[in-house]
N, C-alpha and C positions, 0 to 999 in steps of 0.2 A: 135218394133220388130227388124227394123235395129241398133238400139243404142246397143237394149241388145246383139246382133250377134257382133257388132262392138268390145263391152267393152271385151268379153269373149274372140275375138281373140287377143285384146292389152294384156291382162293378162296372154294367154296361152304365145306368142310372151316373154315377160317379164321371166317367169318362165322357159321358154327352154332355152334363152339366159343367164342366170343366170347359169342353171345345166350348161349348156357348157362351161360359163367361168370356174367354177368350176372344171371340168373336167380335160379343156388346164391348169389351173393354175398346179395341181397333176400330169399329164404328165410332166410340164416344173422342180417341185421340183426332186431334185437329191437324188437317194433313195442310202441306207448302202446294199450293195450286204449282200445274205444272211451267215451266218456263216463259214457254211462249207465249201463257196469259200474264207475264210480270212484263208492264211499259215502265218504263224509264224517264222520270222529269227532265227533259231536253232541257226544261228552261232553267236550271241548276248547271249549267255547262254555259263555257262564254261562246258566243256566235262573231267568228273571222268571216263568213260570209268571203273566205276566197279572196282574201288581201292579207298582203304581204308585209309585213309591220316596219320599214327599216330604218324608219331615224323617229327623232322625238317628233310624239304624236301630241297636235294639244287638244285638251280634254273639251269635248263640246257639252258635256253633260252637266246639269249645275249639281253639285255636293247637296249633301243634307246638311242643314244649319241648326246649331244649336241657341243661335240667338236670331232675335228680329233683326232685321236692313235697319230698322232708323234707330239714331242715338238723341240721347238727352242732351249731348254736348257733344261737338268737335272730336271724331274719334283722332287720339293718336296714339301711332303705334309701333315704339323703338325700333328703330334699323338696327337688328341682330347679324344680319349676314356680313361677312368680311369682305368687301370689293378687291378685286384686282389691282387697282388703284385708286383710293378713297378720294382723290382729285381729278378722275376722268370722269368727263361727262358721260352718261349712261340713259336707258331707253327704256319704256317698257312698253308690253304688246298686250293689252287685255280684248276682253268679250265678256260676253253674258257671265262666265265661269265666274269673275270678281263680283259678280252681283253686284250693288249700288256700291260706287268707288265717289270719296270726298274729294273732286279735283281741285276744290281751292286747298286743301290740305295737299295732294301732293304736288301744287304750283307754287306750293312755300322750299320746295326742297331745291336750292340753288344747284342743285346736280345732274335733276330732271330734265334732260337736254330735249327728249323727241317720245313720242307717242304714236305708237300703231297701234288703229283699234278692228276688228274683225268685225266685218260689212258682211258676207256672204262665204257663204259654201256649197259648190258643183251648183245644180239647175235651180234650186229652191229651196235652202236654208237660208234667210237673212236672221243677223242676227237680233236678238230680241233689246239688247241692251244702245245697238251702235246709235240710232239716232239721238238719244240722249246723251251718249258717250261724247259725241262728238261736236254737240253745242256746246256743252260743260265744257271740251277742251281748249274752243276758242273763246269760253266767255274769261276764263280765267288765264287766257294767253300759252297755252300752252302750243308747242309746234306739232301738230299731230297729220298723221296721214291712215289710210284706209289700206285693210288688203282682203285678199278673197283663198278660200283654202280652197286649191285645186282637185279637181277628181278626175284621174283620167281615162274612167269610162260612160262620161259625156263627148261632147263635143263642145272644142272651143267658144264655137259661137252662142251655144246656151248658158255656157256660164258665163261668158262675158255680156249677155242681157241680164244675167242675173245679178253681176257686181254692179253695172251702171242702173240697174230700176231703184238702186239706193243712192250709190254716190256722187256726189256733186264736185265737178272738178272747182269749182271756184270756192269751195270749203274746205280745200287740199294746201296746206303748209309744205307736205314732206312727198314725195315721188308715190306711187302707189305701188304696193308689197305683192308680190306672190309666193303663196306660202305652197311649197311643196312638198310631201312628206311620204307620200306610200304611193305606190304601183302594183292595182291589182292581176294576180295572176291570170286573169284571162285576158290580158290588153298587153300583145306584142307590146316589148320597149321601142321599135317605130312609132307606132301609133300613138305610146306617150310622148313622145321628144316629137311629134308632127302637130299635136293638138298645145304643148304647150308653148309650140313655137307660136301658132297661129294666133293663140290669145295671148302672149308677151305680143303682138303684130297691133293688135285689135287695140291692146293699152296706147301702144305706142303710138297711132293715129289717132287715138281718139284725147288721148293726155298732153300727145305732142312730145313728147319722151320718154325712153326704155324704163319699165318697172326696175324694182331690184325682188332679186327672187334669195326668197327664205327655204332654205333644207339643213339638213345636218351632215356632218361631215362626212359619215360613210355614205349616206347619199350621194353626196354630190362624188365623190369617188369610184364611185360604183356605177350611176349612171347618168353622169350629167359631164364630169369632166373631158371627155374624149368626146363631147357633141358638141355642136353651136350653140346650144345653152350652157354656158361657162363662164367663166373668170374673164377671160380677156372680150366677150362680149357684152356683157348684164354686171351689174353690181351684186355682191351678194354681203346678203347678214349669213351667218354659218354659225348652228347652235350645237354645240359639246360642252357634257357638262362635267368638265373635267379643271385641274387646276392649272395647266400651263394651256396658253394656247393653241390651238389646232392647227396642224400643219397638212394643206389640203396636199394633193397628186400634182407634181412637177412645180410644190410650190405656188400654186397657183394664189393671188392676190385677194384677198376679198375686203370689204370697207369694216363690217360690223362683226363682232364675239357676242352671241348669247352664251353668258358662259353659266347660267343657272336655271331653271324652271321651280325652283324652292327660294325664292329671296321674300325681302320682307318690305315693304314701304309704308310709309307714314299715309293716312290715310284711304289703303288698301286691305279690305279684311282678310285672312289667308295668304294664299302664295301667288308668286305672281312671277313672271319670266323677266329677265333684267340682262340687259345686251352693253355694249361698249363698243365703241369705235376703237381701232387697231391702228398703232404705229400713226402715220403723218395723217391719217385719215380725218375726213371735222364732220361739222354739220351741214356743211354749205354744200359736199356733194350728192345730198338728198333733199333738200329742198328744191320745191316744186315751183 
């Protein structure tokens, strides 16, 4: 009787000490908090903010540099890219993005026909580089004009305070640029082709003639060619970056080819957009 009383308590003794290890061991494992408590770094994800991306966008952001803006000497820097044709006069469109650019270097480049440099964008970005940009272009004779990136959920007449609290029509060489590139999704296409009729209106009276408007080619086919902002009314530069030229919707005519956003220019650090005049086209029908 005392054996069997004996064995029954070693076993229960056995069996509790067991669950218990059991127990302590699942208390000391480290558990995954449940779901709900796990957020998510949003700011590891890119923010569209509800725009619609449909031709080449230019970057308003400056790069991280791996060297300092000033040189010890004159920087120059071989023309690697292969032009279209290495004897057509060609164009480039900078901003802040080129950081400090050597204009008297690239007003050595007999090729350098015209310069647009980026003033403003929608109600209140000007940009940080243009009034410098734009001394330089006339100190060292270069033919340069101004443009402004459009947004089309302002209103015309705030960005066109915003382009003129910068630019000076009597420092204008070349027609003034509007650069069009994206149409946010919550602004009816009315509403863009009415706001960008009104500021192409606003240039025109206040410049004394029609801007020429910058988009790219499935832009302009998509939603520009079947409006009164088109070919047969406005000039356009038209940028694809492709190897043959762009052929717009019903053929429609345009003056300028940006045919790269990767070229290279002698005293330009990085990359930079480089344009060309098309067929009988010159300079003379952008001058201001």
């Amino acid at each position: 009787m005392n054996f069997r009383r004996i064995s029954l308590l070693i076993i229960i003794s056995i069996a509790y000490g067991s669950t218990g290890l059991s127990q302590t061991s699942r208390k000391q494992k480290p558990t995954a908090p449940p779901l709900a408590l796990v957020k998510k770094d949003k700011s590891a994800y890119p923010k569209i903010n509800n725009i619609e991306f449909l031709g080449p966008v230019e970057p308003d952001h400056l790069p991280s540099r791996s060297k300092p803006d000033h040189f010890v000497k004159p920087l120059k820097i071989p023309r690697v890219f292969s032009f279209p044709d290495d004897n057509c006069l060609h164009g480039y469109d900078m901003s802040h993005y080129q950081g400090d650019v050597q204009w008297s270097v690239v007003a050595s480049d007999p090729l350098a026909g015209f310069i647009y440099l980026k003033a403003t964008e929608g109600v209140k970005l000007i940009d940080s580089k243009y009034t410098y940009n734009i001394s330089e272009c006339r100190r060292v004779g270069l033919k340069v004009g101004s443009y402004h990136f459009f947004r089309a959920q302002f209103t015309a007449e705030e960005q066109f305070n915003n382009f003129m609290s910068v630019v000076e029509t009597n420092k204008q060489d070349l027609i003034p640029l509007v650069d069009v590139e994206i149409l946010p999704r919550n602004v009816s296409h009315t509403i863009f082709i009415n706001r960008l009729r009104v500021f192409c209106e606003l240039i025109e009276k206040n410049f004394g003639c029609k801007p020429m408007i910058y988009t790219g080619r499935n832009f302009y086919d998509k939603h520009l060619a079947r409006t009164d902002i088109n070919c047969s009314n406005y000039k356009f530069m038209i940028a694809a970056y492709m190897d043959d030229e762009p052929v717009l919707t019903n053929d429609d005519d345009y003056l300028i080819w940006q045919f790269t956003s990767t070229g290279h220019a002698e005293g330009v650090r990085g990359k930079v957009d480089i344009s060309r005049f098309r067929g009988s086209h010159s300079l003379n029908e952008i001058l201001y």
